[in-house]
N, C-alpha and C positions, 0 to 999 in steps of 0.2 A: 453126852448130854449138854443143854444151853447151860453158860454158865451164869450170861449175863440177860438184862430184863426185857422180855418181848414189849414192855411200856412205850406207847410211843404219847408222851405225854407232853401237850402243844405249849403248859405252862412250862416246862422244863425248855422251850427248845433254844433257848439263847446259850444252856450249857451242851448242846450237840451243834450247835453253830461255833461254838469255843474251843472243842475237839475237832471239827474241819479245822479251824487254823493256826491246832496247836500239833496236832500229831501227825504221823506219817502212815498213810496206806501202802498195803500192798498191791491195790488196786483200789479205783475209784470207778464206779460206773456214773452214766451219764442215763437219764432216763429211769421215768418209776411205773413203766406200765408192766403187764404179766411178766415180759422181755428182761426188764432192768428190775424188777423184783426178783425174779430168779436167778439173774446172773449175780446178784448178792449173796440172795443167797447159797448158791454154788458154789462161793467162792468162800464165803464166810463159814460154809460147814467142813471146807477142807483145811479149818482153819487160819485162812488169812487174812489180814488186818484190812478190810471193806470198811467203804463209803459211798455213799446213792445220794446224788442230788436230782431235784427234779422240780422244772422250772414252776410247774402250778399243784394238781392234787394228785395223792397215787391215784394212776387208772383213771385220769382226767381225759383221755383222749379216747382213741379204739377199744383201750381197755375195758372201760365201762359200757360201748356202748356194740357190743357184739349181740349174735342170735343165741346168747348165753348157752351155748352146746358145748358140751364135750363129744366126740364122734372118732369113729372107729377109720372114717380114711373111706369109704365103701365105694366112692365113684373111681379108684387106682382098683380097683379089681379088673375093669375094661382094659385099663391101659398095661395090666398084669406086672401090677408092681405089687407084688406078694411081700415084698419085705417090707414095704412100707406099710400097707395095710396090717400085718402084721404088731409091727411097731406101732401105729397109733392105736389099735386097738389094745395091744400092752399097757401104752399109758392110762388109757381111759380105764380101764380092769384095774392098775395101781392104784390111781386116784379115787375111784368108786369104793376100794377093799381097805385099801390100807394106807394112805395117804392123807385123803381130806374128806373120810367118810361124812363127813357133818356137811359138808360144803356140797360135793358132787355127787348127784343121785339120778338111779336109772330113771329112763321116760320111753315110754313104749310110742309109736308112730306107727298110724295108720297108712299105706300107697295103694292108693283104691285104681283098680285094674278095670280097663275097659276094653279090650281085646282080649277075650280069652283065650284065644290061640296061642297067640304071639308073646303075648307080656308074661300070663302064670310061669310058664316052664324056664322061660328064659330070667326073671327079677327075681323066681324060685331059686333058680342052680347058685345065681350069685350071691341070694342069703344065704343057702346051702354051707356054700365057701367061707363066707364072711362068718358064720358058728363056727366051722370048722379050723378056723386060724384061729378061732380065741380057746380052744381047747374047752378040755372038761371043768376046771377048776373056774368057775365062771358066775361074778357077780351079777349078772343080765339074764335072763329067760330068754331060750330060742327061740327064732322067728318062729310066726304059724301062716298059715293059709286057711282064708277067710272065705266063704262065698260071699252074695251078695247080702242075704239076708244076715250072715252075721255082723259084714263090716255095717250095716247097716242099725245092728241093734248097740254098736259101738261109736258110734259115727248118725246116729240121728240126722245129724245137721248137711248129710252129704243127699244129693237129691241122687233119687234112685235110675234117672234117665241113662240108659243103656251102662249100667255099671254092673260087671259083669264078678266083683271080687274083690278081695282087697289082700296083701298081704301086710303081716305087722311085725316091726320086729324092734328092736331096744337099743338106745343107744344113753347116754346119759346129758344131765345140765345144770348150770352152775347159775351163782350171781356172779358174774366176772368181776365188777369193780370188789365183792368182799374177800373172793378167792385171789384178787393181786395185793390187796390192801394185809389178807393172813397171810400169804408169804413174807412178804415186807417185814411185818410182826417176826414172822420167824425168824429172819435174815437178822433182825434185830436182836432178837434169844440167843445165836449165834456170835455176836460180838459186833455185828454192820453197825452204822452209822446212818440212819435214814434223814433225808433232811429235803421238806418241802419246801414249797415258794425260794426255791434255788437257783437262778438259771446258769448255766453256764457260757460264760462269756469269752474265753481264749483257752486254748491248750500251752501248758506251760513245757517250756525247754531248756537243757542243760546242756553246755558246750561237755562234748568228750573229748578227755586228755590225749586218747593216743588217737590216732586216725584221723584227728578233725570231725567236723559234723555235730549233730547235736541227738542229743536220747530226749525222751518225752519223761516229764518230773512232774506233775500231777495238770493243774487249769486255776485259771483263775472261776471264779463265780462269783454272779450278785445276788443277793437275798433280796426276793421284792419285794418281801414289807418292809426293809428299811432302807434298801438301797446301798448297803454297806457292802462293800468289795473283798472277798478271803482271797488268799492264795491257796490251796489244797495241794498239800506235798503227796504223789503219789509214784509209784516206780511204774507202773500200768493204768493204761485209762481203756474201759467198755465201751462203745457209745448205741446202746442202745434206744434211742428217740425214733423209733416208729417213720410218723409219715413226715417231721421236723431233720430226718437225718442225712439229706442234703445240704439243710442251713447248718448243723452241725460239724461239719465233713466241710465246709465253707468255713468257720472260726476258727476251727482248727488250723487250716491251712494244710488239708490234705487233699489227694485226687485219690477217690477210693474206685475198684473195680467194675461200680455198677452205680446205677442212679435210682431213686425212688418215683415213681409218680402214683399220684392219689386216686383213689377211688371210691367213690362215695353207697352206703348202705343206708336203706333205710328203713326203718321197720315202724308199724301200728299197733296199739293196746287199744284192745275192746273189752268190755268184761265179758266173763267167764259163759252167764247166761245168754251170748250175741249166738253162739255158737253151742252146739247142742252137744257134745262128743264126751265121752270116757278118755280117749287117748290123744294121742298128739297126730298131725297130719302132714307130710310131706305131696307138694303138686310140681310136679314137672308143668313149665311155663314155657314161653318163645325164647325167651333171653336168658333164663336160670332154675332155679327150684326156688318153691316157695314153701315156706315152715308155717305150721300155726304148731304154736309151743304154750304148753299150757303153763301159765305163771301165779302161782296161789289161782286168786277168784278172777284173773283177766286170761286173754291171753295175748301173745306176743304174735305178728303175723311179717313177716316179710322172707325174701329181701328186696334190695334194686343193685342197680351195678352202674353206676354212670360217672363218667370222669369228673374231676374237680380241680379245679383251680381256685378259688376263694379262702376263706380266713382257714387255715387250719387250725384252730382252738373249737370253732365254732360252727361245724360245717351244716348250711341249712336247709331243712330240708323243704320240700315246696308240694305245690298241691296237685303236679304233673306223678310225683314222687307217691302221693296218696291213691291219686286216681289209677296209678298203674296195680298197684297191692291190691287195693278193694275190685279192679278187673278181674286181675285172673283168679279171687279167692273164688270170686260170686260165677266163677263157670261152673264150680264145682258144688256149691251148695244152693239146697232146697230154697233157705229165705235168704235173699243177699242183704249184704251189708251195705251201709251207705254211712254219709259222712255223719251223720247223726250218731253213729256207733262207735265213734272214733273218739278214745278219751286221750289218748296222746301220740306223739308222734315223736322217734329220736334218730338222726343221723351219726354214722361214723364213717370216718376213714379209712380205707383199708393201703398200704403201703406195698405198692404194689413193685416188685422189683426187675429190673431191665440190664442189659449190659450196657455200660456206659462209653460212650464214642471214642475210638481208637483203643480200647480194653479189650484187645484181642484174646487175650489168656483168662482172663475173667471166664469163671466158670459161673452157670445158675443154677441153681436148686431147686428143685419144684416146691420143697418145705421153705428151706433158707440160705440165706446165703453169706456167711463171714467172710470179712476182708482184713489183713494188718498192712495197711496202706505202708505204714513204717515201723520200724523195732518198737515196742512196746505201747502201739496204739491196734485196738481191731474195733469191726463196727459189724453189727450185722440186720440184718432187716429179712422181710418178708415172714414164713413160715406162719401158724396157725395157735391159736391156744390150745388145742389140745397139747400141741409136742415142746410148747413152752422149755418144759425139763431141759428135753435134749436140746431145745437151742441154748439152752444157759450154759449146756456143759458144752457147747462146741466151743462157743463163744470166750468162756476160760480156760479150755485147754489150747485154744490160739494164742491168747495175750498172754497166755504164761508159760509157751510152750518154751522156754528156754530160761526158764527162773529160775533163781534156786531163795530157799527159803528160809531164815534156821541153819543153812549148810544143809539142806537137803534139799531132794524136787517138791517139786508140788505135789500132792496126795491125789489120786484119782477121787471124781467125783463119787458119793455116795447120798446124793440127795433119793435115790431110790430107796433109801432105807430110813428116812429123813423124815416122820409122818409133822404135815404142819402142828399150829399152836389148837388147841382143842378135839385134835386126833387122840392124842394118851387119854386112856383112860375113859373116852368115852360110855363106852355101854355099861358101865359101873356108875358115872352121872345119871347116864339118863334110867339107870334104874330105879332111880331114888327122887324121879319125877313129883313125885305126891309128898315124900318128906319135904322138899325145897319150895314147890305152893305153900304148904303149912309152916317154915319156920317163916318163911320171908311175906306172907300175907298174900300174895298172889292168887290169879285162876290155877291149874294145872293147864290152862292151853295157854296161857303165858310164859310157864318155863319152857313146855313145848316149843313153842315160836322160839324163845331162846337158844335150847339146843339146834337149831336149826341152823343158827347163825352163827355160834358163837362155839357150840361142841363144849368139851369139857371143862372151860374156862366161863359159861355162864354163869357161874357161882360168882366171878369179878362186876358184873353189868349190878347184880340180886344184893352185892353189899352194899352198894349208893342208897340202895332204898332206907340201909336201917339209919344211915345219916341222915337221910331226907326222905320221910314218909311219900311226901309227894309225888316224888319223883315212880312210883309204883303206878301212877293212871298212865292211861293210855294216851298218846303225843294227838291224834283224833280219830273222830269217831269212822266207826267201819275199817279202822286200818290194825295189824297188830301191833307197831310199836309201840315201846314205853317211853316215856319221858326219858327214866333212866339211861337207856340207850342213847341220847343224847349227850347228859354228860358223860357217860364213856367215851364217845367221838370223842370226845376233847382231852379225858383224863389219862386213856389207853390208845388211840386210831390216830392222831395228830392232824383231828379236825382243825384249822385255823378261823373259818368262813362257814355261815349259814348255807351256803353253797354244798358244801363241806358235806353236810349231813343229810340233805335235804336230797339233795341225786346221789350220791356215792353212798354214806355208811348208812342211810333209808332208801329205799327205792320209790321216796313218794311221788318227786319230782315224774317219774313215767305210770307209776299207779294210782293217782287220784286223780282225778275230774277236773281237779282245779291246781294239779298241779302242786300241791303244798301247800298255798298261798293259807291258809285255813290252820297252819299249822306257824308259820316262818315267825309269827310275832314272838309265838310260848319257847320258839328256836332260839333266837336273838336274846330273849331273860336267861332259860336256861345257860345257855354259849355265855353269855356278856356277866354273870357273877363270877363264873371260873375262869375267865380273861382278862377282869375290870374292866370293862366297855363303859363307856358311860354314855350317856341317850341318843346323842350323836352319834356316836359309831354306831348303838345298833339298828337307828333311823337307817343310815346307810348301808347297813348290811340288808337289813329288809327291802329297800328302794331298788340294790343292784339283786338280789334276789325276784323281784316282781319284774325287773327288764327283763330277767333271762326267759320268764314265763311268757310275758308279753311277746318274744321273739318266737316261742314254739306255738302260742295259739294263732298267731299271726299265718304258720303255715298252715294249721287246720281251716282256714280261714278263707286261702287262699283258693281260690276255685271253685268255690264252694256251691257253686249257684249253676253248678258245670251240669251236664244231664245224670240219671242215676249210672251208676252201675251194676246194672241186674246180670250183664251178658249181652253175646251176641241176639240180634232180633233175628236174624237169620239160620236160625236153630242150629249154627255151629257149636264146637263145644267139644265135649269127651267123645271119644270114637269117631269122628269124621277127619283123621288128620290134622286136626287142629288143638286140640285139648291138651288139658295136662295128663291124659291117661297115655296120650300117643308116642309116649318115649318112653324107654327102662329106664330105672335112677341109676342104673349104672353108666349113662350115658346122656349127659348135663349140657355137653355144646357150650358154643363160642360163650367167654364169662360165667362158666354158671360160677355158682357160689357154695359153695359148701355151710355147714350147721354153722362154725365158728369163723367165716371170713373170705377162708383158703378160697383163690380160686384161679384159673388159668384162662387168661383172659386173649380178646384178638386173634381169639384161634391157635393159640399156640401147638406145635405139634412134637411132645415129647421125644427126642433122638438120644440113644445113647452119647454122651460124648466122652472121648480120650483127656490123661490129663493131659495138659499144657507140658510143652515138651521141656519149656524152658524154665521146670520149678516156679510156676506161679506162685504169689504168696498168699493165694486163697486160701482158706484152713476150714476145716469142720465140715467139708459138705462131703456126701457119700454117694448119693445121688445127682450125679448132674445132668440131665436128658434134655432141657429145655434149649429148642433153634435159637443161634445166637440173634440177640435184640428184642426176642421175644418174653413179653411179659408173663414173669412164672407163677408168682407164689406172693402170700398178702398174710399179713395178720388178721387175727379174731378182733 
């Protein structure tokens, strides 16, 4: 059991800034997205003395800003990688049952068939499969087979021109940035040390007495709201930083096995009523698959796949980016969408992993891929949010694979047994839905919303109110949050910045119209009495909040005047070889992209490979099939 406080509380954080530079870790991780929140926690439930610095917000990068899926793995059925599919469908069943029931929940998706010959028997056999790896014990209902008329009475919004069927079948989806942010929490319940606006600036080292040379002794870091420099004593350093973990792997003064390059995703929010459907939709496209994911009252639509080179904080997205989403959505349905429908728009990064030049031994992973460039440093990149776990646990049985701890080894991992912060206990809270409206004055679809987000722990959000009545309405109108929820971010989530709350610990920032903006002022009072902000700061919190807006409406903006996109005039479409019906999903082609990220880009063409003959010091990967220099595998 946690012994110590899941609290990540922002006023507290100059005494977790005082413990970076007073104690000693067993490890220090670098990075706080899904990646670097789990390798924390990993590490901190086998008991050892963790620390997570992370240069801006948890889940400030990819992590926030994925096709918020958890997924079963289903396009490695083709490439008849059973253990894999396997295995991510494990996770996904963990996670839905018994891990972070509150967070991750099933979602049914519609693949509407337009060949009835070809596609039923054959995206049949492979659901077939894909039920029968997840066994009987099974959080998710088995796919079915739909005619037209049914996907039809499911799927309204799908135009009935030559559709011949659909099949549907379950996979589940998260809020990512709240599912890395409740790890973190965890990691923290654990004994971690979580510590935002950190960046790290050098890898620290120790001369060894016998042999010469030098061992890795934790890193230097700067705190960027004050700019004060720690030293972090640590005997192991993680570096898990996403698509930053070249310039990483660069401070350090290391040459790790492989290289990262970026790849930009980007998805569209319309509301709920743009689109007419009960279920979710999957469309095979030219260049990938495209999701419409049903999110409360909007829904979520993309992906795209296109290189990047620009800010990695901020990566933008444009209106070539919009216009390709609202194409290939509106082949498929009755009334097409246009930019009129479009209430937001968000880019991520996907960290896409290659072998690095002259890295002959370099092995890749189609999930992920570990490196310990030198004794007591590993780094790892690629893989997907669903298999998060198992990267955390490669990741620290690499950097620890010769520690000794206490006078003993390090304890295998046990995060599988490990359910996050508002998992215990749950269906005992939420049975008592109606007591918790009536003590604490609320709707009942208030604590609802609550348990949603928060699981067994929303009695924490529900006691702010009795201190402050207020804080019980609603942050604005048509949205569910409560004010309360706010000062939580700050008192519990280690909100520092109107930023903070407003895209990560709310999701307004991509489900209102305007963005937040309607909301940021009652942010900045709330935020600014439990920080002492005084009018200027939260002038300037609200100011760099309105730019960050101003840069997303900017890309709605962009192009705007472009022609509609209803479809081809030429009556192509589903069933002429060109549509999204005219491929199996089990079969995605060059980039496609997977629910949470994953994807195999350039055409990569999976080969078994041998290990390295000469004891590589690649560690954690199990899988290695990907041609060498070919790009494998990407985060969510």
């Amino acid at each position: 059991m946690p012994t110590s406080s899941s609290v990540l509380d922002s006023r507290a954080r100059s005494a977790e800034l005082t413990r970076l530079a007073s104690e000693r870790f067993d490890l220090l991780v670098i990075g706080g997205g899904i990646t670097g929140a789990g390798t924390a926690l990993d590490a901190a439930s086998r008991g050892l003395r963790v620390a997570l610095v992370e240069a801006r917000d948890l889940a400030s990068g990819t992590s926030s800003r994925s096709s918020k899926l958890i997924h079963g793995g289903l396009r490695y059925l083709e490439q008849f990688d059973f253990k894999l599919v396997y295995e991510a469908l494990h996770e996904r069943d963990l996670l839905v049952s018994r891990l972070a029931p509150h967070l991750v929940k099933p979602v049914s998706f519609l693949y509407p068939l337009y060949k009835k010959v070809v596609e039923r028997p054959y995206v049949g056999a492979g659901l077939v499969l894909y039920d029968a790896m997840e066994g009987t014990k099974r959080p998710v209902p088995f796919h079915k087979h739909l005619t037209a008329k049914g996907a039809l009475k499911l799927a309204p919004a799908l135009s009935p021109n030559r559709l011949a069927g659909a099949m549907r079948y379950y996979d589940a989806q998260v809020d990512d940035a709240r599912y890395t942010l409740t790890v973190a929490r965890t990691a923290a319940s654990h004994g971690a040390v979580i510590a935002t606006r950190v960046s790290a600036v050098s890898v620290l080292r120790d001369p060894v007495s016998r042999g010469g040379g030098e061992r890795i002794s934790g890193a230097l870091v700067r705190d960027e709201e004050t700019g004060r420099e720690i030293a972090v004593s640590a005997d192991r350093v993680a570096i898990c930083a996403g698509v930053w973990t070249d310039l990483v792997h660069e401070l350090a003064g290391v040459s790790a096995g492989y290289q990262v390059r970026m790849s930009k995703g980007v998805h569209i929010v319309v509301p709920r009523d743009a689109v007419h459907a009960d279920t979710g939709m999957i469309l095979k496209t030219e260049k990938s698959v495209l999701f419409f994911i049903p999110w409360g009252e909007r829904w979520i639509i993309g992906t795209t796949d296109t290189d990047w080179a620009g800010d990695r904080a901020e990566p933008a997205p444009n209106g070539a980016d919009i216009d390709y989403i609202l194409a290939a959505a509106n082949r498929v349905l009755a009334r097409p969408l246009t930019r009129a429908d479009v209430i937001a728009v968000y880019a991520g990064l996907r960290p896409l992993v290659a072998a690095a030049a002259g890295k002959s031994t370099t092995k890749l992973s189609r999930e992920h891929v570990v490196d310990v460039p030198v004794p007591g440093l590993a780094s790892i990149a690629g893989g997907k949010f669903t298999t998060y776990r198992i990267m955390a646990r490669d990741v620290v049985d690499a950097v620890m694979a010769d520690a000794v701890v206490a006078e003993a080894a390090v304890p295998a991992s046990v995060t599988d047994q490990t359910p996050l912060l508002g998992a215990d206990g749950l269906a005992a809270v939420q049975a008592a839905t109606g007591r918790l409206a009536a003590d604490y004055g609320v709707p009942r679809a208030a604590v609802e919303h609550l348990l949603s987000r928060y699981g067994s722990v929303a009695a924490e959000v529900l006691e702010l109110i009795r201190t402050d009545p207020g804080l019980a309405r609603p942050l604005t109108e048509g949205h569910p949050y409560l004010r309360a929820e706010v000062a939580y971010a700050v008192t519990h989530e280690g909100a520092l910045h109107v930023e903070d709350v407003l895209v990560r610990r709310t999701r307004l920032f991509i489900e209102s119209a305007d963005s937040g903006t309607t909301a940021v002022e009652d942010v900045s009072v709330i935020m600014g009495k439990l920080l002492g902000w005084h009018r200027r700061r939260r002038a300037a919190e609200v100011g760099r909040y309105r730019d960050l807006v101003a840069t997303e409406h900017a890309a709605l903006a962009d192009g705007a005047d472009r022609a509609d996109h209803s479809g081809p005039a030429d009556g192509t479409g589903p069933g002429d070889g060109t549509g999204p019906g005219d491929a199996v999903l089990a079969v995605l082609g060059d980039g496609a992209v997977l629910a949470d990220g994953a994807v195999l880009a350039d055409g990569a063409v999976p080969a078994d490979g041998a290990v390295p003959a000469d004891g590589a010091r690649l560690a954690g990967i199990r899988r290695a099939r990907s041609a060498k220099g070919k790009v494998a595998a990407a985060t969510g």
